[in-house]
C-alpha positions in Angstrom: -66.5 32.2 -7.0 -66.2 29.7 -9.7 -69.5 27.9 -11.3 -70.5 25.0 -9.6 -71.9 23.7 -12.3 -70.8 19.8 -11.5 -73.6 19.8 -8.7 -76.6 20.6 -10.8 -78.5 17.8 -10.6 -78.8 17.5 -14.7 -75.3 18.3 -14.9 -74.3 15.8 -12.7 -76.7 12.7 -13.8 -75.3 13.3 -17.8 -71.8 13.6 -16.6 -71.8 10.4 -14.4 -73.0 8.6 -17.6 -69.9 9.7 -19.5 -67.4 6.9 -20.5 -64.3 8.5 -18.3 -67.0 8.3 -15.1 -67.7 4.9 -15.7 -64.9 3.7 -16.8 -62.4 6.0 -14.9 -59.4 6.3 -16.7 -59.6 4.0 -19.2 -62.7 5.1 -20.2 -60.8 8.8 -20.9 -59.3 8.1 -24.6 -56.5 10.7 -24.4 -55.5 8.6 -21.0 -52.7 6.7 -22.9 -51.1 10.1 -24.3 -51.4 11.5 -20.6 -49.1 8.7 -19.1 -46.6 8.9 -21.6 -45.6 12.8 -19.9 -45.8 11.1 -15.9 -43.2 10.7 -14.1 -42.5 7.7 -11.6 -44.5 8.4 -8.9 -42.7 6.0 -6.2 -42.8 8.8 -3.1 -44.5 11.3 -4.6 -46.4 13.6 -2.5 -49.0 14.5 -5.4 -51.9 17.1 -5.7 -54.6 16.6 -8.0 -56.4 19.8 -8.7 -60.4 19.0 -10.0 -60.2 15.4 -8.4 -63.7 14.6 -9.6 -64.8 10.9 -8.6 -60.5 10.6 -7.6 -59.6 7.7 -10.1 -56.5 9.9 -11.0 -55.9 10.1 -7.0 -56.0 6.1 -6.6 -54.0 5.9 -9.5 -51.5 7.6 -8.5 -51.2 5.9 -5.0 -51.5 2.6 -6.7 -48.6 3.5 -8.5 -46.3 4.4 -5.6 -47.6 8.2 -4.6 -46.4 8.5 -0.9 -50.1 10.7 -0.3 -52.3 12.6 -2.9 -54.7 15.4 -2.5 -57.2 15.7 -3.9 -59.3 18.9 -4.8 -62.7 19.7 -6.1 -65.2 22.3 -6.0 -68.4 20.0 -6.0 -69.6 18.3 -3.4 -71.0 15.4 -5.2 -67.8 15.2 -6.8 -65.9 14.8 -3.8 -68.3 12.8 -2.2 -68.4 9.9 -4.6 -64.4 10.3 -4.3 -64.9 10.0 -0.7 -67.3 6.8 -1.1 -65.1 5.2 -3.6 -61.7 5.6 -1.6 -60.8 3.1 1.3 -57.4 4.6 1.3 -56.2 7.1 4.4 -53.3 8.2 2.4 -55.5 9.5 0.0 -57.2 12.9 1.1 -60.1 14.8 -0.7 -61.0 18.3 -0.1 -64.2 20.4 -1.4 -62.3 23.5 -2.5 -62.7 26.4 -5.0 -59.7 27.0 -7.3 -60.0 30.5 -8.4 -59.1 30.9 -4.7 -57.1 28.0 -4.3 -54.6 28.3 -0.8 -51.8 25.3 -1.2 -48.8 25.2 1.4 -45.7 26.4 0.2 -43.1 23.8 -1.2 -45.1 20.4 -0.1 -45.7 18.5 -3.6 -43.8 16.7 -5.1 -46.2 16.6 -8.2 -49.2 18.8 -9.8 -52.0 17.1 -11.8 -55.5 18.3 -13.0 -57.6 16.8 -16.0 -59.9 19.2 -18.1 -60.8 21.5 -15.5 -58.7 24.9 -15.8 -60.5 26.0 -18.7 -63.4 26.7 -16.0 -60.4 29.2 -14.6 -60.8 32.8 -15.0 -57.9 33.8 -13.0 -55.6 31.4 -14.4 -52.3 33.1 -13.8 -52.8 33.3 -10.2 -54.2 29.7 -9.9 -50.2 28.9 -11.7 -48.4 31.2 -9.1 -50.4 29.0 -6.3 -49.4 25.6 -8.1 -45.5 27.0 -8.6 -45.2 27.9 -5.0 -46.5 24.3 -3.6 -44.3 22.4 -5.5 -40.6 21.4 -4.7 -37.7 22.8 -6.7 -37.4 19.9 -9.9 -40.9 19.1 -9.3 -43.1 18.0 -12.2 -47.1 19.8 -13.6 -48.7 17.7 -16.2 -52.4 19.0 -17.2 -55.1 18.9 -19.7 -57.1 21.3 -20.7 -59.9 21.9 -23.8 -57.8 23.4 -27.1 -58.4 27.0 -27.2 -59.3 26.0 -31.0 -62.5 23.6 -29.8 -63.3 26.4 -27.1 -63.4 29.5 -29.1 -66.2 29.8 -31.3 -69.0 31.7 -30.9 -71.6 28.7 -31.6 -69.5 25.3 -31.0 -70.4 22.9 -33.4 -69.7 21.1 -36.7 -71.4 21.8 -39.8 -71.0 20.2 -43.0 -70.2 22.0 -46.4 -71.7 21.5 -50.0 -69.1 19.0 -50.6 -70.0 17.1 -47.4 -66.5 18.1 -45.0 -67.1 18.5 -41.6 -66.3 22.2 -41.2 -65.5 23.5 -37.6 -66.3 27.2 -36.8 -63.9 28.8 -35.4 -64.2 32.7 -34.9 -63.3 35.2 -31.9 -59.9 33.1 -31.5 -58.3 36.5 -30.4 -61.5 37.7 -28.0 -60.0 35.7 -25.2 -62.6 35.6 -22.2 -65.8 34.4 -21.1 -67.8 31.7 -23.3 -71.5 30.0 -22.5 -72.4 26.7 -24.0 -74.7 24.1 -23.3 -72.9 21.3 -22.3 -75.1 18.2 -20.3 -77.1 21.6 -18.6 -77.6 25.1 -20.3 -75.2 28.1 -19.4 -71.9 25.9 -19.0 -69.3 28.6 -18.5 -65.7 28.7 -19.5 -62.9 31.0 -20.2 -60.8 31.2 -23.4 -57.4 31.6 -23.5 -55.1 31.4 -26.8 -52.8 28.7 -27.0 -49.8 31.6 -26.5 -51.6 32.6 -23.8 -51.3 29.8 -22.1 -47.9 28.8 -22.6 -46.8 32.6 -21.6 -48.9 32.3 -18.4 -46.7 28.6 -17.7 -43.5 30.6 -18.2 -44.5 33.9 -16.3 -45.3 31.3 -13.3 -42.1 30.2 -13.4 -42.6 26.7 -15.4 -40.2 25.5 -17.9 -42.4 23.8 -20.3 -41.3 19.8 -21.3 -43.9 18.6 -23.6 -47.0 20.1 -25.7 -49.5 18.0 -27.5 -52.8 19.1 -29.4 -54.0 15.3 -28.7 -56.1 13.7 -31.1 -56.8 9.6 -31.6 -54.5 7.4 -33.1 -55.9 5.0 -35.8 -56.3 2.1 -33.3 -58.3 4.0 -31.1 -60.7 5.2 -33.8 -61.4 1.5 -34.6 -62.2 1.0 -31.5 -64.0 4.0 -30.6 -65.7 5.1 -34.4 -67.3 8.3 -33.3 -63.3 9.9 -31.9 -62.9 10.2 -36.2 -64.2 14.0 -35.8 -61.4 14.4 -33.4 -59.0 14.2 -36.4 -60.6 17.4 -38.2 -60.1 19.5 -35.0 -58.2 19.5 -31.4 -60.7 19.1 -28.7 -57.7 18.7 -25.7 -53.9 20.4 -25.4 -51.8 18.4 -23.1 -49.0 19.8 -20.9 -46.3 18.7 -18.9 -43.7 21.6 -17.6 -41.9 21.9 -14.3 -40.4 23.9 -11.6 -37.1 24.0 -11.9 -34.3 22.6 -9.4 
């Protein structure tokens, strides 16, 4: 069973006061990269795996999505999506993905934003996504860089010469890592960046686009404290897909 950790109540409160929870998309600054790798969406029978509050979900219908699914493992989670959602096209589900069960060949489209790093069984979780989706079908998803998640004690410091220094150690220990993260004892699972891409290809996935995303000049003057974001990835964004 994967950590609920969305439904502690100090979790929760912090990460409703996040910009991308009161903003929704917009608020998420790697949003604009994330729509350059979607495809059109008029039809689309989408799944959107770690729905949270669903802004992706009533995106995705506002843009033409025939129905959208979404899943989530909290139940606060789903029940602000619920609350916030007037749409009966639009369908939320409290489910746990480490066990995730999706019909065979029903989506048209795969989506999830920063939550498969909260994955320890992330190869069958792919095999479960591969088999829902329809021949030529697309999977965009974001994920923390295996480069911001590794270290052993996740944080900057600064050297004698005043750089921000990042430090990264135990890149090869894939696995298991605890941080404190809005509530103590946050855990997530490791994965080098190979590992991932090899688990997208052993699913059956041919892989379309790969970006280690980091601001663009613009949105640092608009946003000041993304500038650290330059020194190291924090997100790796991917866009593959089942092939006709």
């Amino acid at each position: 069973m994967a950590q609920n950790i969305y439904d502690k109540p100090e979790f929760f409160a912090g990460y409703s006061q996040l910009g991308r929870s009161l903003h929704g998309l917009d608020g998420a600054p790697e949003w604009p990269a994330i729509r350059a790798m979607l495809p059109k969406f008029d039809g689309l029978r989408v799944v959107d795996l770690g729905c949270g509050f669903g802004w992706f979900a009533r995106w995705a219908r506002e843009n033409g999505a025939s129905s959208v699914l979404g899943i989530d493992l909290s139940e606060k989670m789903i029940a602000r999506a619920r609350n916030e959602t007037s749409d009966p096209a639009i369908e939320y589900r409290i489910a746990n993905l480490e066990e995730l069960v999706l019909p065979e060949a029903r989506f048209d489209f795969a989506y999830s934003s920063l939550a498969f790093h909260y994955i320890e069984d992330f190869d069958r979780l792919l095999r479960t996504i591969h088999a829902s989706l329809l021949p030529g079908s697309n999977f965009v998803f974001t994920i923390e860089h295996p480069i911001y998640m590794a270290p052993t004690n996740p944080g900057w410091t600064v050297d004698s010469e005043g750089r921000r220094i990042w430090p990264l150690d135990r890149y090869a220990v894939e696995g298991t890592r605890l941080t404190d993260w809005l509530a103590r004892g946050v855990v997530k699972y490791h994965r080098m960046f190979g590992t991932t891409l090899n688990s997208l290809l052993a699913a059956g996935f041919v892989i379309r686009r790969v970006q280690e995303w980091s601001p663009t000049a613009e949105e640092i003057a608009r946003i000041p404290d993304l500038t650290e974001e330059v020194d190291r990835p924090m997100m790796l964004l991917l866009a593959a897909q089942r092939e006709a």
